[in-house]
C-alpha positions as CSV (number, residue, x, y, z in Angstrom):
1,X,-13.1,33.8,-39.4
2,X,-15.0,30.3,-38.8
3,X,-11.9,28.3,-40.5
4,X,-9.6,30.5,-38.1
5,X,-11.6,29.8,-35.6
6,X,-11.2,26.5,-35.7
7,X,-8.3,26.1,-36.6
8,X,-7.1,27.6,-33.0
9,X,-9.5,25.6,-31.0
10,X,-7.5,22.6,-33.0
11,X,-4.0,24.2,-31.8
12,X,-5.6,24.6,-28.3
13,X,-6.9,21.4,-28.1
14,X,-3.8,19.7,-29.3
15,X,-1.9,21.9,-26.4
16,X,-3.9,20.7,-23.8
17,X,-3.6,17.3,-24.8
18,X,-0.2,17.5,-24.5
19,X,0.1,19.2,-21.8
20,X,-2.2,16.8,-20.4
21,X,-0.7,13.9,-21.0
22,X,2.8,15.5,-19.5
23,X,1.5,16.3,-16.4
24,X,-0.2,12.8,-16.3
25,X,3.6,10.8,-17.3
26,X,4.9,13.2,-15.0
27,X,2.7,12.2,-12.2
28,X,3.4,8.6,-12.5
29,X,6.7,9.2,-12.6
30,X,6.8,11.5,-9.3
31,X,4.6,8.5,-7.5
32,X,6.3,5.8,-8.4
33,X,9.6,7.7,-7.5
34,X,7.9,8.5,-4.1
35,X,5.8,5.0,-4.0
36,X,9.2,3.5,-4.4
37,X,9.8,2.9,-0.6
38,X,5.9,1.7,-0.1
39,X,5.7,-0.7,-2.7
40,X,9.3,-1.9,-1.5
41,X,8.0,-2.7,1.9
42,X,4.7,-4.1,1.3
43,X,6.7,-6.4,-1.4
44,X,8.9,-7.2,2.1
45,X,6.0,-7.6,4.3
46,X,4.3,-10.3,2.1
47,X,7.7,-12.3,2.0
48,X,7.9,-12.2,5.7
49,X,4.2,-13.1,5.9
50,X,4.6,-16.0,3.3
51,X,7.8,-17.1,5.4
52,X,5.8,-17.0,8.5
53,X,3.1,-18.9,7.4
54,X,5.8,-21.2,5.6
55,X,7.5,-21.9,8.9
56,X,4.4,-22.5,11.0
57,X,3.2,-24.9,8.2
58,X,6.4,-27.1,9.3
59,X,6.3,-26.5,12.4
60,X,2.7,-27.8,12.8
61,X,3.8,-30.6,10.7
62,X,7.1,-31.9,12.8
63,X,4.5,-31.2,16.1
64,X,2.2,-33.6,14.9
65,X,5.3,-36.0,13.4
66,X,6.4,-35.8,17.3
67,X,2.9,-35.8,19.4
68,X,2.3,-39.3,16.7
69,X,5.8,-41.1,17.6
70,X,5.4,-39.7,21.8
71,X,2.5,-41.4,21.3
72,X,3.8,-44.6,19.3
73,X,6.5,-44.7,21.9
74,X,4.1,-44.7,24.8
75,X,1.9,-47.4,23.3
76,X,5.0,-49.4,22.2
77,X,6.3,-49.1,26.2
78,X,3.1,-49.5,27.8
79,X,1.6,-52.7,26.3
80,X,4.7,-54.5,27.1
81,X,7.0,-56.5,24.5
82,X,5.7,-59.9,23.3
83,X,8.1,-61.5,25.5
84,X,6.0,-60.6,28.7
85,X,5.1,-63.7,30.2
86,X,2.1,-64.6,31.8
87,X,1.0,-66.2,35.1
88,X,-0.7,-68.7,33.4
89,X,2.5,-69.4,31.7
90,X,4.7,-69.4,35.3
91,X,2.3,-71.3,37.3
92,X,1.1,-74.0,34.7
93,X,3.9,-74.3,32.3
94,X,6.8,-76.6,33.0
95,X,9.7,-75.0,31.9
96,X,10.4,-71.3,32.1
97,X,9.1,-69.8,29.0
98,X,11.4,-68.3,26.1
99,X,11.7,-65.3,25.6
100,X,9.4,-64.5,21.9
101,X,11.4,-61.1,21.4
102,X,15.0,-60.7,21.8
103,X,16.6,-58.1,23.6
104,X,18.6,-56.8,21.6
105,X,15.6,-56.3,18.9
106,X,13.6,-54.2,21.5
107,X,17.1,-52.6,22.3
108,X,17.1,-51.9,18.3
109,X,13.6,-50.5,18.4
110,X,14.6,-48.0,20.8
111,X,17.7,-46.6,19.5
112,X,15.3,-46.5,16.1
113,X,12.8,-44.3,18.1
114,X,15.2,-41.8,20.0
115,X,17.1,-41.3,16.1
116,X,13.8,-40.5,14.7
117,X,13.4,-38.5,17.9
118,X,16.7,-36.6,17.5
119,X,15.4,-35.8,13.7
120,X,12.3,-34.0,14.9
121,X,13.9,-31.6,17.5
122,X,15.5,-29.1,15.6
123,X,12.1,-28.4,14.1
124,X,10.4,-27.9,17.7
125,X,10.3,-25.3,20.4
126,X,12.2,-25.1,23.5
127,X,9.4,-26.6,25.7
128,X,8.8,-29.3,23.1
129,X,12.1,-30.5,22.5
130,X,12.3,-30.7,26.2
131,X,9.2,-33.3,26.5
132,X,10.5,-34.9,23.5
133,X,14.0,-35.7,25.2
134,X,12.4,-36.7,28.3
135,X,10.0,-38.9,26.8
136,X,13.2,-40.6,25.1
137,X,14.8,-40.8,28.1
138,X,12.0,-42.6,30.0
139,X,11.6,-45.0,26.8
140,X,15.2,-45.8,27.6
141,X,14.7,-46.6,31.2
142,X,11.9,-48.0,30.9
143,X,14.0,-50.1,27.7
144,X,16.9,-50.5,30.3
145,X,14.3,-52.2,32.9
146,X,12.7,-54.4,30.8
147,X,15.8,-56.0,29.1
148,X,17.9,-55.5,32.3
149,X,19.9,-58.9,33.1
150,X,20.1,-58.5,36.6
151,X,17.2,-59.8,38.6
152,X,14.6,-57.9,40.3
153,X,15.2,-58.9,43.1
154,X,18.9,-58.0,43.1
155,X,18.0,-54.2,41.8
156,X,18.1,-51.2,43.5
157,X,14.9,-50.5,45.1
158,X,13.4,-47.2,44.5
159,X,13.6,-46.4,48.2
160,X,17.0,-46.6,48.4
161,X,17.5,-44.4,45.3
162,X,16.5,-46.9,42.1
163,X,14.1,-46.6,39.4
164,X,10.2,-47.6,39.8
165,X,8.8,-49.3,36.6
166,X,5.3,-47.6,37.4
167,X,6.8,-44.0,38.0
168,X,9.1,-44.1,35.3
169,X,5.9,-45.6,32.9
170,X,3.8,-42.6,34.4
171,X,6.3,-39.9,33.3
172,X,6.5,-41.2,30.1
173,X,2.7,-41.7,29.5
174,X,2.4,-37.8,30.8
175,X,4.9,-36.6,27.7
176,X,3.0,-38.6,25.6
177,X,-0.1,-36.9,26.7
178,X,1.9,-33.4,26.7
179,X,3.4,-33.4,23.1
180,X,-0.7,-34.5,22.0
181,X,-2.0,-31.7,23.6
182,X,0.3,-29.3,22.4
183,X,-0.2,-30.2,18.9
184,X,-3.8,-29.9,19.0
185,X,-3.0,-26.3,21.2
186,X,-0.7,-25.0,19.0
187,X,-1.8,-26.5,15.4
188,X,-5.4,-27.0,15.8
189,X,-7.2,-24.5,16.3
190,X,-10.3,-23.1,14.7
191,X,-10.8,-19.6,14.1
């Protein structure tokens, strides 16, 4: 009776294993049939976050590409081109001085800064690309003024509708300081 004995505890046990270890292949089946859809859309929702984080990670670089040449631009139009002459140079020299920078180099330098200009904007916001444009603008008038062959005293005034040097140098110097404080804004913050 003991060897019968255990002999049918050995059938029963092997039973229950078995049927153990269906129920537990059937399980995983069933959830991974119905875990299908979840795993699918976490597997979506890290993409998306990966592309997000992608995108502001260029973004964040052409910003600061942009706020570096709005600056380089502004420093570029502000301190004047070498050929600035002096009133030493006027009132003590004898013959009018010559120029040390052509025109047509500084004319070259700012079609250079509004193709590099033109690169970054398709890479920036609305309101960025906006700053940017006008910054490039104002470079060019600013360009347009400096190199201008017609005397100053034979330009438009700005009363009657022409450009002021000083305004025009202010709008620039305000994109400039714009486009930097949107980078550090947007890109720079600690949290």
């Amino acid at each position: 009776m003991n060897e019968e004995f255990s002999r049918k505890r050995l059938l029963q046990g092997i039973i229950f294993t078995l049927l153990i270890t269906f129920a537990t292949g059937m399980g995983n089946v069933l959830s991974a049939y119905f875990m299908l859809n979840v795993k699918k859309q976490e597997v979506e929702d890290t993409q998306l976050a990966e592309a997000r984080r992608r995108a502001t990670e260029l973004h964040c670089l052409k910003l600061q590409e942009s706020a570096s040449l709005a600056a380089e631009i502004v420093f570029r139009a502000d301190r004047g081109y070498p050929n600035n002459v002096s009133l030493y140079e006027l009132m003590y020299e004898t013959s009018t001085p010559a120029k040390r920078v052509l025109d047509d180099q500084i004319k070259e330098e700012q079609k250079n800064f509004e193709h590099q200009v033109f690169g970054l904007l398709p890479y920036l916001q609305p309101d960025e690309a906006q700053v940017m444009k006008q910054v490039t603008l104002q470079h060019f008038i600013v360009t347009a003024m400096r190199t201008s062959k017609v005397p100053a005293e034979h330009r438009t005034s700005p009363a009657e509708g022409g450009f002021d040097f000083n305004k025009e140098m202010q709008k620039l110097r305000d994109g400039g300081d714009f486009m930097g404080q949107v980078f550090r804004e947007r890109c720079m913050r600690i949290r």
